[in-house]
C-alpha positions in Angstrom: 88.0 25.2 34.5 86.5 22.2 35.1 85.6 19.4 32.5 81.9 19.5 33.2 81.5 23.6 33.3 83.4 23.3 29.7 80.7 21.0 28.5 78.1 23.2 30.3 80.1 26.4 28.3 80.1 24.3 25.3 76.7 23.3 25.1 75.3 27.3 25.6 77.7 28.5 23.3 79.2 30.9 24.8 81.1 32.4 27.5 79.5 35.3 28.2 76.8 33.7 30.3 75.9 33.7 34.1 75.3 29.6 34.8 73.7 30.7 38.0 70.7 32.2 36.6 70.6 31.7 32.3 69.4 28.6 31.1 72.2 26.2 28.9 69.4 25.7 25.7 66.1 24.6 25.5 64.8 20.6 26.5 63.0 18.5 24.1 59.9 19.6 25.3 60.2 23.2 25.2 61.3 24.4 28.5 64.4 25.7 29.6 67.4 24.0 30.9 69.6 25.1 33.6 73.1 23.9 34.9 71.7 22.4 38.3 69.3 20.6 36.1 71.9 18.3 34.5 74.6 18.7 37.3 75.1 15.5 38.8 74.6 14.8 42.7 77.1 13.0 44.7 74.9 9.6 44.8 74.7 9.7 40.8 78.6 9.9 40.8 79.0 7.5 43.5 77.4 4.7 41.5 79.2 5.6 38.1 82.7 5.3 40.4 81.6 2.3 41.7 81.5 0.4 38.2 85.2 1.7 38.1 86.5 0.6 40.7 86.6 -2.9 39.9 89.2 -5.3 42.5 89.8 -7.7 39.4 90.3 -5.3 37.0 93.6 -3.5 38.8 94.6 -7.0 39.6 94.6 -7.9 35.5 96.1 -5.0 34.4 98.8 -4.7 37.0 99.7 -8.1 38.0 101.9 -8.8 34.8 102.6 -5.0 34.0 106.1 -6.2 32.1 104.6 -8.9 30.3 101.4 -6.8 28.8 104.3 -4.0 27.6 106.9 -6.3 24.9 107.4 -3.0 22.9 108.3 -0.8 26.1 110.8 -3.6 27.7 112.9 -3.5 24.5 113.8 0.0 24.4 117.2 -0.6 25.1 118.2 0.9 28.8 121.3 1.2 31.5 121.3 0.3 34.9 123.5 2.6 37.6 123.5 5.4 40.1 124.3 8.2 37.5 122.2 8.7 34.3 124.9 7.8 31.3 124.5 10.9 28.7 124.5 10.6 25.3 126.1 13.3 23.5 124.7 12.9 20.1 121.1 12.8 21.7 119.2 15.9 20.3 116.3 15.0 22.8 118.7 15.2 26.1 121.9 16.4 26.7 124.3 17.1 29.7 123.6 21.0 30.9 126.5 23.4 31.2 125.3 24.8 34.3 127.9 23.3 36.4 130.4 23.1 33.8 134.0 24.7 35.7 132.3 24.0 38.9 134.6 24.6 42.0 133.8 24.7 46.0 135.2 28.9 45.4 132.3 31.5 45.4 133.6 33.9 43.1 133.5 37.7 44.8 131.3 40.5 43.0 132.7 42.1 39.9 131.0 45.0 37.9 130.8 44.8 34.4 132.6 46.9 32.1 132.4 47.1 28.1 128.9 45.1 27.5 127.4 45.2 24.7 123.2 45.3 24.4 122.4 41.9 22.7 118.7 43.3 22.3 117.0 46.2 23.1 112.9 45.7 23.9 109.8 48.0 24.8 107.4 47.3 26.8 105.2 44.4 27.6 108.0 41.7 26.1 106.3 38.3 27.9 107.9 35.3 28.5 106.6 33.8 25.4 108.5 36.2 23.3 111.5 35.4 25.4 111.2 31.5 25.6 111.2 29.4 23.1 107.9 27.8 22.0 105.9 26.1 18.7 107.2 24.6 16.0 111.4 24.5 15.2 111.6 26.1 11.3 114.3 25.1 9.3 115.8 28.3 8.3 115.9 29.1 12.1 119.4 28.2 14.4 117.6 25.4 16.2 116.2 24.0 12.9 119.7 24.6 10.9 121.6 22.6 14.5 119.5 19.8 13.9 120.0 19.5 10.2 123.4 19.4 11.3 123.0 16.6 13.6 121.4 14.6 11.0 117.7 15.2 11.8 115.2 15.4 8.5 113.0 18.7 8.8 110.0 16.2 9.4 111.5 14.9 12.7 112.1 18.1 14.2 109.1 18.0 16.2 108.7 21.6 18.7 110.9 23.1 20.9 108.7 21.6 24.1 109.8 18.1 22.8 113.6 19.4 22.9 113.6 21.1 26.2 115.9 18.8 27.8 118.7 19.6 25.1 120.3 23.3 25.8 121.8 23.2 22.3 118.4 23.3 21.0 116.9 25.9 23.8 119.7 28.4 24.0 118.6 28.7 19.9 115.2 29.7 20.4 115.6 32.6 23.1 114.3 35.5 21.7 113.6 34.4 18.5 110.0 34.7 18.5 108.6 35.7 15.3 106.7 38.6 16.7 109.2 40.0 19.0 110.2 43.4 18.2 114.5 44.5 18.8 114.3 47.8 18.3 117.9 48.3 17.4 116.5 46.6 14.0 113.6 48.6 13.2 110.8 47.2 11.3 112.2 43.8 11.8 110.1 41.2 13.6 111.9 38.0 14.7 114.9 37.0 16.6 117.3 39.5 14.7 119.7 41.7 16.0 122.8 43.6 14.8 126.5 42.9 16.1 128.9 45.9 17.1 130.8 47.4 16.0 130.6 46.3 12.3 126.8 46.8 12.2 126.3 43.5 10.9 122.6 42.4 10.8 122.1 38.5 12.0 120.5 36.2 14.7 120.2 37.1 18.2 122.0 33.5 18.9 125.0 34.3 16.5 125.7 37.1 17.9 125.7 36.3 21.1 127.9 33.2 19.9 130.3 36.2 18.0 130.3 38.0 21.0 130.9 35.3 23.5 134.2 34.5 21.7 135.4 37.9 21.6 134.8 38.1 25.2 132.2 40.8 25.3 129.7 40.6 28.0 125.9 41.5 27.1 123.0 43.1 28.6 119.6 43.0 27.3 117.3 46.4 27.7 113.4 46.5 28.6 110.7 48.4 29.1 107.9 48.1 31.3 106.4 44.6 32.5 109.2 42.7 30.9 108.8 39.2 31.5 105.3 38.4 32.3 103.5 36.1 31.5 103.3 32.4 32.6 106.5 31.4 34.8 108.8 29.4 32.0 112.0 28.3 33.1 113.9 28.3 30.1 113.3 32.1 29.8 116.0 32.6 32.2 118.0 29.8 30.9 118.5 30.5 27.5 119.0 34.7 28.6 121.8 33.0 30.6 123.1 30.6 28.4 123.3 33.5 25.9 125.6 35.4 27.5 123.5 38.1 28.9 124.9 39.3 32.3 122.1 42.3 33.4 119.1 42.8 32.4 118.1 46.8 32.3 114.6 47.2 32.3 111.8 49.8 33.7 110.3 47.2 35.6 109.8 43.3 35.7 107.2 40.6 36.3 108.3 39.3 40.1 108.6 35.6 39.2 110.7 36.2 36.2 112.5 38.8 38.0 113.6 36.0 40.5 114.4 33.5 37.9 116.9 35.8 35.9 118.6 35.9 39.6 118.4 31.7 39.8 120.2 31.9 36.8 122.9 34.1 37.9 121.4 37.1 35.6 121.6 40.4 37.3 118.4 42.5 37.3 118.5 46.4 37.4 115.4 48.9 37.0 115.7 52.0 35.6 114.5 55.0 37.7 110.8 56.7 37.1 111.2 58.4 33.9 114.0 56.8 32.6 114.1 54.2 29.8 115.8 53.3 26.3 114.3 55.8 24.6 114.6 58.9 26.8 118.2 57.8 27.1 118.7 57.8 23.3 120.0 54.2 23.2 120.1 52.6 19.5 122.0 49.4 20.2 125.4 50.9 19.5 126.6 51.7 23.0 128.7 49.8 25.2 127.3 50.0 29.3 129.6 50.0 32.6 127.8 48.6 35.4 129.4 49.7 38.5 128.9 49.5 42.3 128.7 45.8 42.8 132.3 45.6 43.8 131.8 48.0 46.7 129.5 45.5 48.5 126.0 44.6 47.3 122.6 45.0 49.3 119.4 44.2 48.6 118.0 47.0 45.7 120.9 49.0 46.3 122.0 51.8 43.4 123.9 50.9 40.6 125.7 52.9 38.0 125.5 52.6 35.0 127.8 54.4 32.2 126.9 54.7 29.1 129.9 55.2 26.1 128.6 56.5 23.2 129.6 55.7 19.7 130.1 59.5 19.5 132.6 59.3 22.1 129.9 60.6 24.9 129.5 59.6 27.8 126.9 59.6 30.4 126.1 58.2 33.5 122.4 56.9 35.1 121.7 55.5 38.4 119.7 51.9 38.2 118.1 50.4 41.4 119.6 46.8 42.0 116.6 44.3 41.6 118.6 41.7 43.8 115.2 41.8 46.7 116.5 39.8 49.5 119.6 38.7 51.5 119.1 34.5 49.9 119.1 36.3 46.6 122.5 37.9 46.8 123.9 34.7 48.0 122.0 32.8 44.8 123.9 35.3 42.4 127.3 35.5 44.2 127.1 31.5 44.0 126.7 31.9 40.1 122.6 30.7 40.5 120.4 28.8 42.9 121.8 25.5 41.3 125.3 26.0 42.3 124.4 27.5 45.1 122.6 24.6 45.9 125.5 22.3 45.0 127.9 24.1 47.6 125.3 23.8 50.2 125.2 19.6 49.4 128.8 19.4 49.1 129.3 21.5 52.3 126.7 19.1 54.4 125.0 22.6 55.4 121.1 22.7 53.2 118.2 20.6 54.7 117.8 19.3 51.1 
């Protein structure tokens, strides 16, 4: 809200209050005070901005902007078309989202032997999935930056570090109150790897798995992903490994992100979800149908292999919504989607 109605809010003390009609307090002499008593009009804040708005004062403070600022003209700079990266910056690094870029768009494949990297319930918001607050030294983030020669008291938060994936992709899903439920009773970013069952972070195993070549899904309930519309939710679930995202049913911007980022959303049909499926984190999934042409919320297969050696088989509805989304994740993402269009001299951009 405004600055004035949280003074206003402030000075009643409390919210629950109709400013229309109660009064804020009580004046000096007794009587009652209402907002519209102390709002001011428009010539009461005319002649406040008047005293403001001084000619010679924006001429003094901006006629030798350089010369009033010594400490910020010797931070030490570089001059040129392309920002120079510095790859021992913790603060800013290059991103890997173009990283093996080509002019090919790569054709639709369906994903076979993926392994669930988490498995949620419902209402998992973007804050659970983002990462957010303070870096904690025992954490991957915090233990990457003691790596790179940063004292615990310097790690400042993760919103400082958001320019530097190596950072980011660390604190996906490693909120301390988000709930996997393929480690019950566990709060915190914690999984298990498969098939050895061992326990760790939800960033080493996806690091693990990433080298043995095993794609990942992640598995939701209902409203996954709402919340406020952070980018980095979608990034790091990328960045992680994490090629689908099963869920009953997603937030719409969030939704749209994970397809920005080249992640593919499905939806589980009405009645259908992790737990009337049986799913405990030690399946692998099949995705099918994708290489047989894809439209906009088209069905999906998906088979599920049992560690018992059972299989079975459940249709999921494509969340791909429109014909510009389908080309986004055929391109890999909107960015090198994007990219193609520049280098192709065919977006309005």
């Amino acid at each position: 809200m405004s600055p004035p109605l949280v003074v206003a809010f402030a000075i009643a003390g409390r919210i629950n209050i109709d400013l229309s009609s109660e009064p804020l307090g009580k004046g000096s002499d007794g009587r009652d005070v209402y907002l519209r008593d102390v709002w001011p009009n428009l010539q009461e804040i005319n002649s406040l901005l008047s005293t403001a708005m001084d000619p010679e004062t924006y001429r003094r403070n901006y006629r030798d902007f350089a010369g009033q600022n010594p400490l910020w003209n010797e931070i030490p700079t570089s001059t040129g078309n392309v920002y120079e990266w510095d790859p021992e910056s913790t603060y800013i690094r290059e991103p890997p989202y173009f990283d093996g870029f080509s002019n090919a768009v790569k054709d639709f494949k369906d994903i076979y032997g993926a392994r669930p990297l988490a498995i949620f319930g419902d209402s998992v918001t973007t804050d659970h999935i983002s990462p957010a607050g303070a870096i904690k030294a025992s954490s991957p983030a915090g233990l990457y930056l003691q790596e790179k020669g940063v004292q615990i008291e310097d790690f400042n938060s993760y919103g400082s570090r958001r320019g530097n994936h190596e950072v980011m992709v660390r604190g996906t899903f490693a909120n301390v109150r988000i709930k996997n439920l393929m480690v019950p009773g566990v709060e915190g970013g914690v999984t298990v790897h498969e098939p050895d069952g061992e326990r760790m972070s939800i960033y080493d195993a996806s690091v693990k798995y990433q080298k043995e070549g095993v794609p990942l899904v992640v598995i939701g309930g209902q409203e996954y992903g709402t919340g406020s519309s952070r980018d980095w939710a979608a990034k790091g679930t990328r960045l992680l490994g994490v090629k689908a995202v099963i869920t009953q049913s997603f937030e719409r911007i969030h939704r749209s992100n994970l397809v920005g980022m080249g992640v593919l959303p499905c939806q589980f049909k009405e009645g259908t979800n992790a737990a009337s499926l049986g799913l405990d984190g030690s399946e692998t999934f099949d995705l099918l149908g994708l290489e047989a042409g894809v439209a906009p919320q088209k069905d999906l297969n998906l088979i599920i292999h049992r560690r018992s050696g059972k299989t079975d088989e459940v249709p999921v509805t494509l969340r791909i919504d429109t014909p510009i989304e389908i080309d986004y994740y055929q391109h890999g993402g909107i960015l090198p989607y994007v990219l193609r269009q520049l280098l192709a001299g065919t977006t309005d951009f």
